[in-house]
NUGU-686386 format. One record per residue: residue in one letter; x, y, z of N, C-alpha, C in turn. Coordinates in pm, whole numbers, plus 50000, padded with zeros to 5 digits. Atoms other than C-alpha are relative to their C-alpha. Example, Ala and Ser with C-alpha at 12.3 -4.5 7.8 and 13.67 -1.06 7.14 Angstrom:
<atoms>
A500894988150000512304955050780500905012050000S499184988149994513674989450714499235010950073
</atoms>
This chain:
<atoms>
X500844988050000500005000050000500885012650000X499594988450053502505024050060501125003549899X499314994250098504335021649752499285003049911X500794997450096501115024149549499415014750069X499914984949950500965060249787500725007949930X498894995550000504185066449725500195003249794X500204995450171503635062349282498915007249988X500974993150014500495079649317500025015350047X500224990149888500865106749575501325004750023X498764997849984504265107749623500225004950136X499854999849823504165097649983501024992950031X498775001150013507185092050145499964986950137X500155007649918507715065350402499715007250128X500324989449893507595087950708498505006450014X501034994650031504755106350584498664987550002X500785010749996503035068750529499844997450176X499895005249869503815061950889498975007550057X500554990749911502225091251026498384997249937X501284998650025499055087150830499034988550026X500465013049977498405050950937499495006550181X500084993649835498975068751325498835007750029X500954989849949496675093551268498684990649964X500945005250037494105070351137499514991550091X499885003749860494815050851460498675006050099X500124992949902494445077051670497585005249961X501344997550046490435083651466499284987650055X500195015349971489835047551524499904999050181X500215005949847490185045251897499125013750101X500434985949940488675079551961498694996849976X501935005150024485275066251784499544989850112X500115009749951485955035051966499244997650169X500374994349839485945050252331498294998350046X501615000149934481715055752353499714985250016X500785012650009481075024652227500424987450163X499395010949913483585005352475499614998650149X500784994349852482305026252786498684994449991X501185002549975479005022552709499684983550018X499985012349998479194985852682500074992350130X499475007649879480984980952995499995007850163X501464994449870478775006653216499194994150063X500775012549907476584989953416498635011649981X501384994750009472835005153343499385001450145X500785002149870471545021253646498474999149933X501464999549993467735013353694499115003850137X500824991249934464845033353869499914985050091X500275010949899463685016354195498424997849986X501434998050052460375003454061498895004050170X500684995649901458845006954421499745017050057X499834987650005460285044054421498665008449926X501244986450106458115055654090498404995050052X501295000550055455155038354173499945010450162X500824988649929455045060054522500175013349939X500714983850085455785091254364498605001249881X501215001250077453155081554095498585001950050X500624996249883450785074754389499765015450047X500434988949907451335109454568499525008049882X500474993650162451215126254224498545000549953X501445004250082447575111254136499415005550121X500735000049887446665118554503499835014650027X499934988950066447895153454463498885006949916X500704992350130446025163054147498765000150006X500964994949966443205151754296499025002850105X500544995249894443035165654599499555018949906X500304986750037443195201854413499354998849910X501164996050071440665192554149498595000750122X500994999349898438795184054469499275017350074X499584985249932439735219654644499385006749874X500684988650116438725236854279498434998450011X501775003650032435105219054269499675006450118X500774993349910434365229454628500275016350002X499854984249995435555265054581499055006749881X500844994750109433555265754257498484998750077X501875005149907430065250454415500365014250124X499824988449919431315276854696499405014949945X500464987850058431215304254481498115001749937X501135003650075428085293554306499255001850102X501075000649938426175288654591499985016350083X500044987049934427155320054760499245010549905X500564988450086425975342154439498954995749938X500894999350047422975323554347498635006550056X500864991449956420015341854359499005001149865X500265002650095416815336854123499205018450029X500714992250087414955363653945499535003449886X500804996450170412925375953646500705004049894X498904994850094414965377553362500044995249830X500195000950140414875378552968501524991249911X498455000850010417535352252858500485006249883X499674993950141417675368352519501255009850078X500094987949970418905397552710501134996650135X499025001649901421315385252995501734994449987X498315002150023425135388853062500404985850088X499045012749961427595363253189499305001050184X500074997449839427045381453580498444994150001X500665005549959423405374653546499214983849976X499945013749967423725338353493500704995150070X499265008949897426345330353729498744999950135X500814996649860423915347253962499134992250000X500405007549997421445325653862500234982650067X499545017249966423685292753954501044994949898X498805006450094425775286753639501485004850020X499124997549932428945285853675500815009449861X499304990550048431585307953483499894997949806X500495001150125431685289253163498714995849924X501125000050050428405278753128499085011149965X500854984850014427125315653151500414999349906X499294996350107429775323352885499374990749862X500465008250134428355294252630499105005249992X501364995849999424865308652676500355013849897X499374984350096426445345952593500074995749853X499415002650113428265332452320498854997149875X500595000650054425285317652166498725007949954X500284991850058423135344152196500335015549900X499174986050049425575372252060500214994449856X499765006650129426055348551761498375000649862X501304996750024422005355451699499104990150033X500545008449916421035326151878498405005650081X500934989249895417285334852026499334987150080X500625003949891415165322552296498595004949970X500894991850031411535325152182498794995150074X500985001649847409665310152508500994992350061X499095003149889410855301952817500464982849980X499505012550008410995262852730500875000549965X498704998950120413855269352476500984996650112X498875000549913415935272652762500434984750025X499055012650047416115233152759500584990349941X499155003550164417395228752421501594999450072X498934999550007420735241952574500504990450141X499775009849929422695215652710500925002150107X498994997449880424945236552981499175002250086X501024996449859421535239253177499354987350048X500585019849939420725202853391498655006150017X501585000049978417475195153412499285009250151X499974994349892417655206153790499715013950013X499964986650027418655241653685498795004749939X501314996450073416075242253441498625003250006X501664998649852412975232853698500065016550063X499984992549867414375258453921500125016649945X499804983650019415025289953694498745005749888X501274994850107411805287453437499035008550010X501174992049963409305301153624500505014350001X499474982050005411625333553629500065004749823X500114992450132411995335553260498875006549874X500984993650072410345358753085500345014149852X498974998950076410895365352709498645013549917X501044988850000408875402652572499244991949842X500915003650083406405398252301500795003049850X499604994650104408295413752018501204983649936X499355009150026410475378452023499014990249915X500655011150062407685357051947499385004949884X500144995550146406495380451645501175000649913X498975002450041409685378451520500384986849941X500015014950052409715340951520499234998449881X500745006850107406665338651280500145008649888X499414990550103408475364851025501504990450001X498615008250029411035335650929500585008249877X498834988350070414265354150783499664991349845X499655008150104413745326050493498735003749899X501444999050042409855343150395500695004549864X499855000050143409915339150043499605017449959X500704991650031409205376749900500175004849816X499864996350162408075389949555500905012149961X499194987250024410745415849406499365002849836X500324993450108409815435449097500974994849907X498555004750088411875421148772500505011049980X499034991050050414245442848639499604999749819X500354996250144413175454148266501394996849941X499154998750097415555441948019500955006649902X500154985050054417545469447878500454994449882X499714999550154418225476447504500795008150011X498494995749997421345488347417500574996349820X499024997050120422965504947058501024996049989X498475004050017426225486346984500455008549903X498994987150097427005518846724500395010750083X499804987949938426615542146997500295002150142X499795002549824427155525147358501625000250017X498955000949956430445529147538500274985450121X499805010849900431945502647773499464997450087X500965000149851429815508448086498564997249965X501715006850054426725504447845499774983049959X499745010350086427685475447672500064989850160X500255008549840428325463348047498874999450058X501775000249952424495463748144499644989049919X500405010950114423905438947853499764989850128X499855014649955423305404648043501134991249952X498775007250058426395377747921500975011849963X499064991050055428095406947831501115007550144X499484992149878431055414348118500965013349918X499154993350064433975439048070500354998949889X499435007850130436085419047839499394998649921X500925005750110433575411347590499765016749956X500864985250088432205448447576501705009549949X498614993750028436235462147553499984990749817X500125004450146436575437447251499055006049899X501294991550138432895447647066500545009649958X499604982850012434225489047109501094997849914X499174999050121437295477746942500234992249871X500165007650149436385454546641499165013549920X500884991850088433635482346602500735013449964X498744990950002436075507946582501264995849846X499635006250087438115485346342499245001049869X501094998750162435135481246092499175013849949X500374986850067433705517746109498414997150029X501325002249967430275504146267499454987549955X500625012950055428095474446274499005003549901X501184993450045425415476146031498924987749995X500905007949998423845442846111500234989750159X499575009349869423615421346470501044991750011X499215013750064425445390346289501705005150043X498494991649953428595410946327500734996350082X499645002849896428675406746640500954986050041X499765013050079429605367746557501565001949941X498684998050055432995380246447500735009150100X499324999749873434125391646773500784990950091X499235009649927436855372546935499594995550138X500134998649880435585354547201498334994249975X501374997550007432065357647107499074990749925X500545010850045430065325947013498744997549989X501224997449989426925316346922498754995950103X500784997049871425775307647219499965010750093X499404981949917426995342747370498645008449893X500184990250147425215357847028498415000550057X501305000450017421575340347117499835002750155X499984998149856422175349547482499595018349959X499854982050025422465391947380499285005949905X500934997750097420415395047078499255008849988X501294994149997417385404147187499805012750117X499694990149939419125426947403500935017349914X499374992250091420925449047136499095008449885X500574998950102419795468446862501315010449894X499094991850099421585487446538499445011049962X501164986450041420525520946518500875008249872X499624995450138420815544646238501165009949993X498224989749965424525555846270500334999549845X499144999550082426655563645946501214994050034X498765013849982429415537845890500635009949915X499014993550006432525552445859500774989849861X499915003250068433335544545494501645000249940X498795000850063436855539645246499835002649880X500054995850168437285558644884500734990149991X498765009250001438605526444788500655004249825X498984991250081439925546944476500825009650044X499244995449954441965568144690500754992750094X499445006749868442665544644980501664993549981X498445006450064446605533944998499344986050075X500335009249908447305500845170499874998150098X500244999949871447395509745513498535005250029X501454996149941443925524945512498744987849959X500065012349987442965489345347499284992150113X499835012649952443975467545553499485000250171X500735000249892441895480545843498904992450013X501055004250005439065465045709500634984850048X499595011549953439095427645861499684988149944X500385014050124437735410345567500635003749860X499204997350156440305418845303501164993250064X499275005749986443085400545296501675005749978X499084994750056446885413045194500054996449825X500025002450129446725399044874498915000949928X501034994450046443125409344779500575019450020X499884988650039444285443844881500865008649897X498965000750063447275439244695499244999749839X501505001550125444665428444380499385013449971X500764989050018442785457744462500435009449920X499344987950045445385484144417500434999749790X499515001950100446785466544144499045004449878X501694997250142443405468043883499805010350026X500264988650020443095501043987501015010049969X499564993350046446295513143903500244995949828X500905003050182445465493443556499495007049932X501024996950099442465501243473499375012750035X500494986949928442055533643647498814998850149X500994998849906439125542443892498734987350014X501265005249998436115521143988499095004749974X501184992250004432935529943900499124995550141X501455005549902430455504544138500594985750017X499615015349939430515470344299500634996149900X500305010550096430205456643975501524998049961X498654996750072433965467543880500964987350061X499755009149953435025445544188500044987150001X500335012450002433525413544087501394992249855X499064996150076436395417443799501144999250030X498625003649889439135407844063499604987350020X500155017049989439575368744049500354999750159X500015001849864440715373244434499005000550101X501254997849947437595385944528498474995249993X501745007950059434095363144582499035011950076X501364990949950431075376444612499645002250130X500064997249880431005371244991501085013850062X499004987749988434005395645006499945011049983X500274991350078432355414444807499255007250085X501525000849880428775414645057500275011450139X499804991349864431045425745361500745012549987X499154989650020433065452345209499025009049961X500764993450084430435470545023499335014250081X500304986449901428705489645342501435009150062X498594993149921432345501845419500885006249914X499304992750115433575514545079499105005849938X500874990150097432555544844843501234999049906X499355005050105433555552144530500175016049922
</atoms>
């Protein structure tokens, strides 16, 4: 081993010596717990020892739950005292006074502050921090005002008729975002999109339109319908004999290479006269034709 140190590492004999020593010295230093512990002798408890402390311990704990119960019944009995009283309507003090003890007042509180009610004196033995005992002995004092038990037969759940809300109608040429938001199915997003397709095309001039809104489907379409209408706005039109290609290609049913078509036959054959000139462009079908037509002059 240490000449395969010594070609590797270029450890020297000395240097080998010492590293075997120190490896030693790791070795008997781990060794130490184990050897002690081995050859310790395990003390053990004196089992007669724990079980009397265990004993005084249990005897202990409950002598002072003892000492707590009679200081509680102590207290209790010293401050009970019955009288006429609305439990809807009573604090923690006048149920201890009654006989309950600290937390049982407090559950009572708790449940009426939560809206918990009391709407004749029986109720009182629904709740289960009052023994039957208590219950005999404090009924004849309770007394709950009249305005509780009319209250009861006005259940919070009474079905009532509300007036509908009238349907509104609403211009998609002339509504802004907050209108378009009244629609029914129609939230923000949807009415931000309409404002800017319609904006894009220069006005709707038919419902269907609508149908070419991103987003906007025809179940959205037969949902809003009959909520919309197209009123008589002027659609913002295109000399499509003057128009370059950027004023084009706003429209959203022309294509680059129909507008490209376009320009071209008209720097041909000169000006357009009428649709008819259009149909005269092999790029262009008659549907192309249909949606462009309310949006170009001539």
């Amino acid at each position: 081993m240490r000449i395969w140190f010594n070609k590797n590492f270029g450890v020297s004999k000395s240097e080998f010596n010492g590293l075997l020593f120190l490896v030693l010295i790791i070795i008997v230093i781990k060794a130490i717990p184990i050897i002690y512990g081995y050859w310790q002798p395990v003390s053990k408890d004196d089992p007669d020892l724990l079980a009397q402390i265990q004993q005084i311990s249990i005897i202990d704990q409950a002598n002072d739950e003892a000492v707590r119960d009679r200081m509680e019944t102590f207290s209790h009995k010293k401050a009970v005292k019955l009288f006429k009283f609305n439990p809807n309507a009573l604090d923690v003090e006048g149920w201890q006074t009654l006989g309950l003890s600290a937390k049982q007042a407090q559950s009572i509180v708790n449940y009426t502050n939560k809206g918990g009610r009391f709407y004749k004196p029986e109720d009182l033995q629904k709740m289960y921090t009052i023994s039957p005992e208590m219950y005999k002995r404090i009924l004849p004092y309770a007394h709950i005002p009249e305005s509780i038990n009319i209250s009861k037969n006005n259940s919070p759940f009474e079905r009532k008729e509300y007036a509908k809300k009238a349907p509104v109608i609403i211009d998609v040429n002339t509504a802004d975002s907050a209108q378009l938001d009244e629609i029914k199915g129609i939230g923000g997003t949807f009415a931000l999109r309409i404002l800017k397709y319609r904006e894009r095309l220069g006005g709707f001039h038919k419902k269907e339109q609508l149908l070419e809104v991103y987003g906007l489907d025809s179940i959205k379409y037969e949902e809003i319908k009959d909520q919309i209408v197209i009123g008589n706005v002027q659609l913002r039109t295109i000399n499509i004999n003057t128009a370059t290609f950027n004023e084009l290609k706003r429209n959203p049913y022309l294509t680059f290479k129909q507008i490209n078509a376009i320009i071209q036959y008209r720097r041909q054959h000169g000006h357009y006269s009428g649709v008819a000139d259009l149909k005269k462009i092999i790029l262009l079908n008659q549907q192309v034709i249909d949606k462009i037509t309310p949006y170009i002059s001539f």
